[in-house]
C-alpha positions as CSV (number, residue, x, y, z in Angstrom):
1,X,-21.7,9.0,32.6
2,X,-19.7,7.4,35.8
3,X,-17.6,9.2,38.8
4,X,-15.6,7.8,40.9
5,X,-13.7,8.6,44.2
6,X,-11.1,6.2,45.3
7,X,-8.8,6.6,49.0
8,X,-5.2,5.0,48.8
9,X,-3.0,4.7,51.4
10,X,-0.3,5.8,49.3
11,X,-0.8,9.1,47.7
12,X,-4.4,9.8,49.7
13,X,-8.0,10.9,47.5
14,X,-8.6,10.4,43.6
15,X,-11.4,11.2,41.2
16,X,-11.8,9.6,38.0
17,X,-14.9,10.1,35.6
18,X,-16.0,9.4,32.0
19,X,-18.7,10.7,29.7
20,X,-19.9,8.0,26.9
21,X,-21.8,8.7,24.3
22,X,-23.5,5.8,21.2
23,X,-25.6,6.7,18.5
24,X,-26.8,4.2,15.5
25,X,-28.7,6.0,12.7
26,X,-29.6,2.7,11.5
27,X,-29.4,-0.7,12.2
28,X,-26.0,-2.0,10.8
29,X,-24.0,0.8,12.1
30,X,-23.3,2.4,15.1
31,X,-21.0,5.5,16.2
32,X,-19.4,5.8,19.6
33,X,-17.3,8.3,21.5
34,X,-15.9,8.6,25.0
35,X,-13.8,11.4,27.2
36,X,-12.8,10.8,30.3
37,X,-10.1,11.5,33.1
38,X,-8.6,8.1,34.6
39,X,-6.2,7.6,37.0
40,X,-4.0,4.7,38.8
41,X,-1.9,4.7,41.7
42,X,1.4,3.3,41.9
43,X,1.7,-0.4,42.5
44,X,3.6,-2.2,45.1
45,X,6.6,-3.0,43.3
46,X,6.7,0.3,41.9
47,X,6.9,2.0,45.1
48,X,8.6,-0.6,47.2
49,X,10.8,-2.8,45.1
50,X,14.1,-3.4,46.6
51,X,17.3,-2.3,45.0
52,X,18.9,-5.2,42.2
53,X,21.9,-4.9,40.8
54,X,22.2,-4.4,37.2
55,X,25.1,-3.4,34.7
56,X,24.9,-0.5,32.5
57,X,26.3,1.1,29.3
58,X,24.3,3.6,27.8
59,X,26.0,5.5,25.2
60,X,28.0,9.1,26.3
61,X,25.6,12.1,25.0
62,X,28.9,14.7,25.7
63,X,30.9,12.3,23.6
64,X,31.7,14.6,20.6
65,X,30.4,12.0,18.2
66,X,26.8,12.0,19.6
67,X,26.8,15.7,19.9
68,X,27.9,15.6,16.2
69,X,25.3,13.6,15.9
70,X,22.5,16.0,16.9
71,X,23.8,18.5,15.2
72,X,23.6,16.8,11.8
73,X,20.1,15.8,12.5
74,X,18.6,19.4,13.8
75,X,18.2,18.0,17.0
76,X,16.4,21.2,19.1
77,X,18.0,19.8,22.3
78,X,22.0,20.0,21.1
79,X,22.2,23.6,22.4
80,X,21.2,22.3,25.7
81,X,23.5,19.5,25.5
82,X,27.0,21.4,24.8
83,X,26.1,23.6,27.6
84,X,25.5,20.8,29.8
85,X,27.9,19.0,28.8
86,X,30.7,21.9,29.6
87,X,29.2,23.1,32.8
88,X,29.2,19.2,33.9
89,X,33.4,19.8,33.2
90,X,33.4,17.3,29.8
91,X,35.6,19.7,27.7
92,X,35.0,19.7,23.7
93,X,36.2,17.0,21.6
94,X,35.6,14.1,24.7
95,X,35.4,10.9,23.9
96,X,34.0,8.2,26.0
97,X,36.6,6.0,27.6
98,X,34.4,3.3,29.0
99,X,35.4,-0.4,27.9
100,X,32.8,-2.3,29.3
101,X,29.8,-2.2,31.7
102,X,29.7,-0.8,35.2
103,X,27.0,-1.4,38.1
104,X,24.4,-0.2,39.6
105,X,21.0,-0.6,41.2
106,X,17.7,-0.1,40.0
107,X,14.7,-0.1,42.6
108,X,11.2,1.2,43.3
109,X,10.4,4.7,45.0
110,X,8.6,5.1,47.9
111,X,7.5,8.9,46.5
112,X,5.9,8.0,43.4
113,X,2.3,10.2,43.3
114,X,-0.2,8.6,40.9
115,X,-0.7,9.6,37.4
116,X,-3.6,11.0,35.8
117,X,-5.0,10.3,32.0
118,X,-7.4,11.8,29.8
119,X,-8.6,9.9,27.2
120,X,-10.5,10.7,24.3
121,X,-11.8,8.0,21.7
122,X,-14.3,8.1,18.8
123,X,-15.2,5.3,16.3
124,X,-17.8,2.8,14.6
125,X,-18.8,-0.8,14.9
126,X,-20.6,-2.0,11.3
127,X,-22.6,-5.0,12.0
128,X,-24.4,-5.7,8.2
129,X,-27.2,-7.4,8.6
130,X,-26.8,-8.5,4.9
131,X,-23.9,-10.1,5.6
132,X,-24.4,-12.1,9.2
133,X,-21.6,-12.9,12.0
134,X,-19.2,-10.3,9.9
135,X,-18.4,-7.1,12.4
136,X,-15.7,-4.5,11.9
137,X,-14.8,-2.0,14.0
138,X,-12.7,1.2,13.6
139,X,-11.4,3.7,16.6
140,X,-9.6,6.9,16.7
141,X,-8.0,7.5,20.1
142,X,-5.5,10.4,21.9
143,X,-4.5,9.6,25.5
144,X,-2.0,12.0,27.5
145,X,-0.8,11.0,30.6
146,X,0.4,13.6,33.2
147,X,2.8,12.0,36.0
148,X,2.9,9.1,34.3
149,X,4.7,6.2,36.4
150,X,7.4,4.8,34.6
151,X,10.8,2.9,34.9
152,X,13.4,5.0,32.2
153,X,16.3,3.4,31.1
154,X,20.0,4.3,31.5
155,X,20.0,5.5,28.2
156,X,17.0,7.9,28.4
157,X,18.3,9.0,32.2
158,X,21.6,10.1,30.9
159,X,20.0,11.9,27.4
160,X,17.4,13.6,29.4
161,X,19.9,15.4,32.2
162,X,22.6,16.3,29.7
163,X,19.2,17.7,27.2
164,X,17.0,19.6,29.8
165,X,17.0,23.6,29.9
166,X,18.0,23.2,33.4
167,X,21.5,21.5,34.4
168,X,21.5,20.0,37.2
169,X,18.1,18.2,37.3
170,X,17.1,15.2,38.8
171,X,18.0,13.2,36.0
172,X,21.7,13.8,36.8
173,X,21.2,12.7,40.4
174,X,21.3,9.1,39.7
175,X,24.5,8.7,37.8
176,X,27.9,9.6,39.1
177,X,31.3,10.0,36.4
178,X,34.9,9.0,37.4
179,X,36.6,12.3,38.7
180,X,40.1,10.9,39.4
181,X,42.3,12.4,36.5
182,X,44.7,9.5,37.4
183,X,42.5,7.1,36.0
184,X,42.2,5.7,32.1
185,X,38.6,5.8,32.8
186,X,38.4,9.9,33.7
187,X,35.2,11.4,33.6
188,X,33.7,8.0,32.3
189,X,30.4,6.4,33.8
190,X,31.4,4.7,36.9
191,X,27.4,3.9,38.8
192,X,23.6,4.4,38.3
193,X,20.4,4.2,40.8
194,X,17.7,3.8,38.9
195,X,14.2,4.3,40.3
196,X,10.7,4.5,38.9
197,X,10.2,7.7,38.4
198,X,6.9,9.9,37.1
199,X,7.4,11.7,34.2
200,X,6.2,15.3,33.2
201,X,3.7,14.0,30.7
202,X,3.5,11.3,28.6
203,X,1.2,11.5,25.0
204,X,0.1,8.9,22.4
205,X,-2.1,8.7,19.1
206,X,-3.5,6.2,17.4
207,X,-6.2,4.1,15.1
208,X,-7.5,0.6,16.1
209,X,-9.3,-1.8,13.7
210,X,-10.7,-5.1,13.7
211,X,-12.6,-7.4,11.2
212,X,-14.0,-10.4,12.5
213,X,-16.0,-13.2,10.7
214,X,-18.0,-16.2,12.2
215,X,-19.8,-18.8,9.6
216,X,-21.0,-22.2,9.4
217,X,-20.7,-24.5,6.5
218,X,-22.6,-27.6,7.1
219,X,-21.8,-29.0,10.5
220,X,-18.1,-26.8,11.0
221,X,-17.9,-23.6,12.2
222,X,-15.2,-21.1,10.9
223,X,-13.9,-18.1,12.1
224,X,-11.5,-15.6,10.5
225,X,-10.3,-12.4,12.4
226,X,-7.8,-9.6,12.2
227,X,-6.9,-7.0,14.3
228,X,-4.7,-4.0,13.3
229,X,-3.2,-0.6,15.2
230,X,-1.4,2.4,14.0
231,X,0.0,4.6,16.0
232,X,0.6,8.0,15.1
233,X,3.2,9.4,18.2
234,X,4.1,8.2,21.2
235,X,5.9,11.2,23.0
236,X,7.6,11.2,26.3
237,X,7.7,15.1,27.8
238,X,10.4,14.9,30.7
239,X,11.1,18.5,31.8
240,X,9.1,20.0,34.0
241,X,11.0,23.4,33.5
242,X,10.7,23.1,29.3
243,X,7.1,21.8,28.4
244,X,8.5,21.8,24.5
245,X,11.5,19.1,25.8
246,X,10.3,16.1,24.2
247,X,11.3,12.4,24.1
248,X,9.8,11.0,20.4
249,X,9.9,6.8,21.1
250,X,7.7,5.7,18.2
251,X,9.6,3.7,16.3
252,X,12.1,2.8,19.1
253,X,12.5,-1.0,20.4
254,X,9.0,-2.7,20.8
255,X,7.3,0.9,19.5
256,X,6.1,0.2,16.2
257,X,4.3,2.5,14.4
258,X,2.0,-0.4,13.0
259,X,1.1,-4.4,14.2
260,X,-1.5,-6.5,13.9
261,X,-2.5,-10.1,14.5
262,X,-4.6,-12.4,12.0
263,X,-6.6,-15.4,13.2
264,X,-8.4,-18.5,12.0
265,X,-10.2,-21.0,13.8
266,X,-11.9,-24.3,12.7
């Protein structure tokens, strides 16, 4: 067991702990588990970095296509969406107008609180004795996040505020739309401030394995290793109002549901 109290200057008294737990019925083998409650305070450049300008284009969600779009798909969040959308003033049938990119800032924020995980892992580590230097390892693990500390795209910014039960939200505070009916690019994206921002929750799954595989032949020494994950979910909960509003990402850009790297050394 370990505990933990930590002061920050930040966002004031923490208490992290953890409960580990090993048991090998036999030599070559040996089971492990672990639960425990971690947490890390926002970082410097999280809270504090200055504003950079940045151009955006994330794709319209009250565009008729992408509502179309959920709507094909079963999407639970498309009722949300249309009302949004209309209270917002986007009429049916709109169609994004936008030609290009448009600025904006992104930056830290000062009123990030820290986020808190649980973690709970359980696995083996085989070591044969019948086979020496060869050890393989295998873990199951499920970590959820509350608060988690995050920077979210354009993309996700303007998807979550147009799909939340609750319109406005603080999504929808840090994009503004052209109002001037004058103008070819009416109701169009026309500036973003994005900030880090802690999210509701975030949650994750997954299995990690390695083989490894150290010998000698003669006067050269080998080794041969592999190391594997899969990952089951990776789900982003952004409402605090909905607790069932949910952001899947697995399989989005850098979010595989599997990699793995293979070694050998001589």
């Amino acid at each position: 067991g370990a505990a933990r109290y930590g002061d920050y200057s930040t966002v004031g008294g923490v208490f992290t702990w953890a409960v580990n737990g090993f048991w090998s019925p036999v030599e070559d083998v040996r089971f492990r588990g672990t639960f425990s409650r971690a947490v890390r305070a926002p970082n410097i450049a999280e809270l504090f970095a200055p504003p950079q300008g940045q151009g955006f284009r994330p794709f319209d969600p009250c565009d008729q296509t992408e509502i179309d779009a959920l709507v094909d798909a079963g999407d639970p969040n498309v009722q949300n969406r249309i009302a949004n959308c209309a209270a917002d003033g986007i009429p049916v049938g709109f169609s994004d107008p936008l030609s290009a990119r448009f600025t904006g800032t992104i930056s830290g924020n000062p009123d990030l609180r820290e986020e808190t995980a649980d973690t709970f892992t359980v696995g083996m580590a085989l070591q044969p004795t019948f086979i020496p230097g060869l050890n393989i390892s295998v873990d199951y693990y499920e970590i959820t996040i509350d608060d988690a500390i995050s920077t979210i795209d354009d993309q996700d910014v303007v998807d979550n505020c147009y799909d939340s039960a609750t319109f406005p939200n603080d999504f929808c505070d840090a994009f503004t739309r052209n109002r001037d009916p004058s103008s070819a690019q009416f109701l169009g994206f026309n500036s973003f401030t994005l900030t880090t921002i802690n999210f509701v929750s975030i949650e994750t799954a997954g299995i990690d394995a390695s083989v490894n595989y150290g010998f000698n032949i003669v006067e050269h020494s080998f080794n041969l290793g592999a190391n594997g994950s899969w990952v089951d979910k990776i789900d982003f909960f952004f409402d605090p109002t909905d607790p069932t509003a949910v952001d899947p990402e697995l399989g989005e850009l850098s979010r595989p549901e599997g990699y793995g790297t293979a070694t050998a050394t001589w």
